[in-house]
C-alpha angles and dihedrals in degrees: 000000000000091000088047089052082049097049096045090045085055102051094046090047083053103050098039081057114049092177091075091053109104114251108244108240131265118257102257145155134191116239142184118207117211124217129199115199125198126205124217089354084178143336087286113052127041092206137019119199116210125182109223108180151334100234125179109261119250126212083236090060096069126197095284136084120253140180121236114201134333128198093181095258098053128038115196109188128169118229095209124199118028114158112211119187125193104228121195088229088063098052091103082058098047089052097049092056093048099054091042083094088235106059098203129190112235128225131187108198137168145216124233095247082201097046110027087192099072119063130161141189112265102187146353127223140168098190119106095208094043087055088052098059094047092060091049078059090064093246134160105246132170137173144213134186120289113240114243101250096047086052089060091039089052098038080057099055091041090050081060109043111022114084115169132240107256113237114256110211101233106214115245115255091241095071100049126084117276081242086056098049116101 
């Protein structure tokens, strides 16, 4: 009798105060991004940088990045770990990037400023607007195709979450004031 009264205390303690519910956890998957890099692509760059594709991580990838495989003329390396939430805030992003006809995975990279030759992937995303951003920042980003199953993952998530703005009629100018008029 005295576990149940515990138990029961407990429940109720938890409902009356939210802020001790766990928070559900975010959609997310772990990736690896893989980078091809060209030498002497033509007389005018040492180096060229391609983004080949956004994979799922596997445990035998490791943290670390590694390269793949390197004839000399082409490196391949894999860029292992990334974490990428969905995030409701984003949904106008995600759908963005969905109805774009083409869903893309984003990836911001760099380039070594002290050895031209290295570069690695920074961050993941699958949201439009937060892209955008990146490249005001001035960013390297590049994209490749969104596997199937993720385009459904991530349409689910964005049926849920994204609602869009209503329109507001803005009023012609004709019909305001001539003080109102810009």
């Amino acid at each position: 009798m005295a576990i149940a009264a515990k138990s029961r205390l407990a429940l109720m303690s938890t409902i009356s105060n939210p802020e001790s519910q766990p928070t559900p956890p975010r959609p997310s998957l772990h990736v690896a991004v893989v980078i091809d890099r060209q030498a002497n692509p033509n007389q005018w760059e040492a180096w060229r940088f391609s983004l080949v594709d956004v994979v799922a991580h596997e445990e035998a990838f490791g943290t670390v990045s590694r390269v793949l495989r390197d004839d000399g003329r082409v490196q391949r390396s894999l860029h292992p770990d990334f974490k990428l939430e969905l995030f409701a805030d984003e949904a106008e992003g995600y759908y963005l990037n969905l109805s774009s006809g083409a869903p893309v995975w984003f990836v911001v990279w760099r380039i070594d400023d002290e050895d031209p030759s290295r570069a690695w992937a920074e961050t993941v995303s699958l949201s439009y607007t937060e892209a955008g951003r990146w490249l005001d920042a001035q960013e390297r980003v590049d994209n490749v195709p969104l596997q199937s199953d993720l385009v459904e993952w991530l349409q689910a998530y964005t049926d849920q979450h994204y609602r869009p703005e209503p329109k507001k009629r803005r009023r012609p100018q004709s019909f305001l004031p001539p003080e109102e008029r810009q």
